[in-house]
C-alpha positions as CSV (number, residue, x, y, z in Angstrom):
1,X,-42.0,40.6,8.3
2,X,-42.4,43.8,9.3
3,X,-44.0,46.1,6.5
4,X,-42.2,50.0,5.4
5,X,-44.6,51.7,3.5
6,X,-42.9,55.5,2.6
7,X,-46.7,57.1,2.6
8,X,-49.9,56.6,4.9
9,X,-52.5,54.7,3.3
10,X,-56.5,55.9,3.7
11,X,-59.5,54.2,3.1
12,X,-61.2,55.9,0.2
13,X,-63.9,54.1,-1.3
14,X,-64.9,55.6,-4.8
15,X,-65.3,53.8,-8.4
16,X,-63.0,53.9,-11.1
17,X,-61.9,52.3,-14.2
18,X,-58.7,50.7,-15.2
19,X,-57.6,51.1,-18.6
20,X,-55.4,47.5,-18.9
21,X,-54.4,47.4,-22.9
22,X,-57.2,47.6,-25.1
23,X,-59.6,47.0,-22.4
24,X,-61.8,48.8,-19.4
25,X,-62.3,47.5,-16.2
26,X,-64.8,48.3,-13.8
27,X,-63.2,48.6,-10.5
28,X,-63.6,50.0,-6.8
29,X,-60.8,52.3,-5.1
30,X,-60.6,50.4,-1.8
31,X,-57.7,52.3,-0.5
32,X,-55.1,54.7,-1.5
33,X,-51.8,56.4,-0.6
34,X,-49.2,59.3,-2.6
35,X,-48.0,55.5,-3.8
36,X,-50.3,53.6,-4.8
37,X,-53.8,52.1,-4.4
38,X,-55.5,49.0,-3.8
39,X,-58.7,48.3,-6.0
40,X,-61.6,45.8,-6.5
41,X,-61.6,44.8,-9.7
42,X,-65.7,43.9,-10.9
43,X,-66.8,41.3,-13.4
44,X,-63.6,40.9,-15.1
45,X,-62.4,37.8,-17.3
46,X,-58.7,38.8,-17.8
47,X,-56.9,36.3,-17.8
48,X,-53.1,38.1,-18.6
49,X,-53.6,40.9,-16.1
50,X,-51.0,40.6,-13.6
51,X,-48.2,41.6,-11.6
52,X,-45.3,43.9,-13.4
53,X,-47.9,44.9,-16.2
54,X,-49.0,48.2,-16.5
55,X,-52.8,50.4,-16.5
56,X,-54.4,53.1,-16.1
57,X,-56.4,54.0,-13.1
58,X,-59.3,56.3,-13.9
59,X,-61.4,58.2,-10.8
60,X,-63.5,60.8,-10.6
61,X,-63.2,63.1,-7.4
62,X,-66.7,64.3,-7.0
63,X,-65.3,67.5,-4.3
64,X,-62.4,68.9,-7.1
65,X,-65.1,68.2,-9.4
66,X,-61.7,66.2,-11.4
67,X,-61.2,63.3,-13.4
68,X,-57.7,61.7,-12.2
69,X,-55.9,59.7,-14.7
70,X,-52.7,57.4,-13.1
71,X,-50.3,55.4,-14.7
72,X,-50.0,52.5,-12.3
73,X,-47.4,49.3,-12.2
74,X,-49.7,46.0,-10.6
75,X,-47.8,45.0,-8.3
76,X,-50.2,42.4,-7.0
77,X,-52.8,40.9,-7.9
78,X,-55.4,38.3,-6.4
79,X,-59.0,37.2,-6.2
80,X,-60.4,40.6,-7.3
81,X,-57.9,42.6,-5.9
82,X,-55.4,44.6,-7.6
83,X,-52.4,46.7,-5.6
84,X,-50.9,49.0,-7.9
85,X,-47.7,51.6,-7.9
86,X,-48.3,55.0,-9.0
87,X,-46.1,55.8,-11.9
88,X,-45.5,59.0,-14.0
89,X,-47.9,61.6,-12.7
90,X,-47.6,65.3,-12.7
91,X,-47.8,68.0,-10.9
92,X,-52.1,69.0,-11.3
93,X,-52.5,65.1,-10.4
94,X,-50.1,65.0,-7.1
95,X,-52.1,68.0,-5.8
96,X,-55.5,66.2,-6.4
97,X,-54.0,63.3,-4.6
98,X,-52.4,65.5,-1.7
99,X,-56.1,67.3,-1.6
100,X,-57.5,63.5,-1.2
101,X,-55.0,62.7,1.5
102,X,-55.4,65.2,3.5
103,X,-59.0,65.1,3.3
104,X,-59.1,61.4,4.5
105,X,-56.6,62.1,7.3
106,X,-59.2,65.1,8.5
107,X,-62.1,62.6,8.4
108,X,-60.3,60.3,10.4
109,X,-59.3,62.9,12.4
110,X,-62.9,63.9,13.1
111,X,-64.3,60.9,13.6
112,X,-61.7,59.6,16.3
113,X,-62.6,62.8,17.9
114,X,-65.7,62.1,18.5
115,X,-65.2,58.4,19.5
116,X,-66.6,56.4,16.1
C-alpha cells in the first residue's frame, strides 16, 4: 500500500510534553510535518491513551525562542510511539511550524551537499 502523505515529514528531534486529560507526559518529538508529528512517549502508565483521543503537544523551539502548544488527534499509537494529527492551530503557531520546516529542509539540504 502505497502511502499519500499531503506534507513532507523531517526528522526533528526535540522534547516535549503531552497534555492527555488531567495528565503530563514526558515525550520526544521524533519527527514532524505541517500535519502531524510522531513522538516517543517516556515512562508513561496510561493505559486509556489511544487512537481517536485527543492532547496537547507542548515544545519548546529553542531558535524562535517559542513555546508551541498543538491540539493534536492520536491517530496511532504503539509501544511508546504516538502519531498524532495537528488540529486547530492558528496563525502565530503555523508560522513557527513553517519556520521549523523549512529549517529542517535547509539542513538536509546542507548536509546532502556535502555528502553526509
Amino acid at each position: 500500500m502505497a502511502e499519500k502523505r499531503e506534507f513532507s515529514r523531517i526528522t526533528y528531534v526535540a522534547g516535549g510534553t503531552l497534555q492527555y486529560r488531567d495528565t503530563t507526559l514526558n515525550c520526544r518529538l521524533e519527527n514532524i510535518s505541517m500535519s502531524g508529528a510522531l513522538v516517543t512517549i517516556r515512562n508513561s502508565t496510561i493505559t486509556d491513551f489511544q487512537p481517536g483521543n485527543i492532547c496537547l503537544l507542548k515544545l519548546y523551539d529553542e531558535l524562535e525562542d517559542r513555546h508551541i502548544t498543538i491540539e493534536a488527534l492520536i491517530a496511532h499509537y504503539a509501544f511508546a510511539y504516538a502519531g498524532l494529527t495537528f488540529i486547530n492551530f492558528d496563525v502565530a503557531t503555523q508560522i513557527s511550524l513553517e519556520m521549523i520546516m523549512e529549517r529542517g529542509n535547509n539542513s538536509v539540504s546542507q548536509a546532502s551537499s556535502f555528502g553526509i
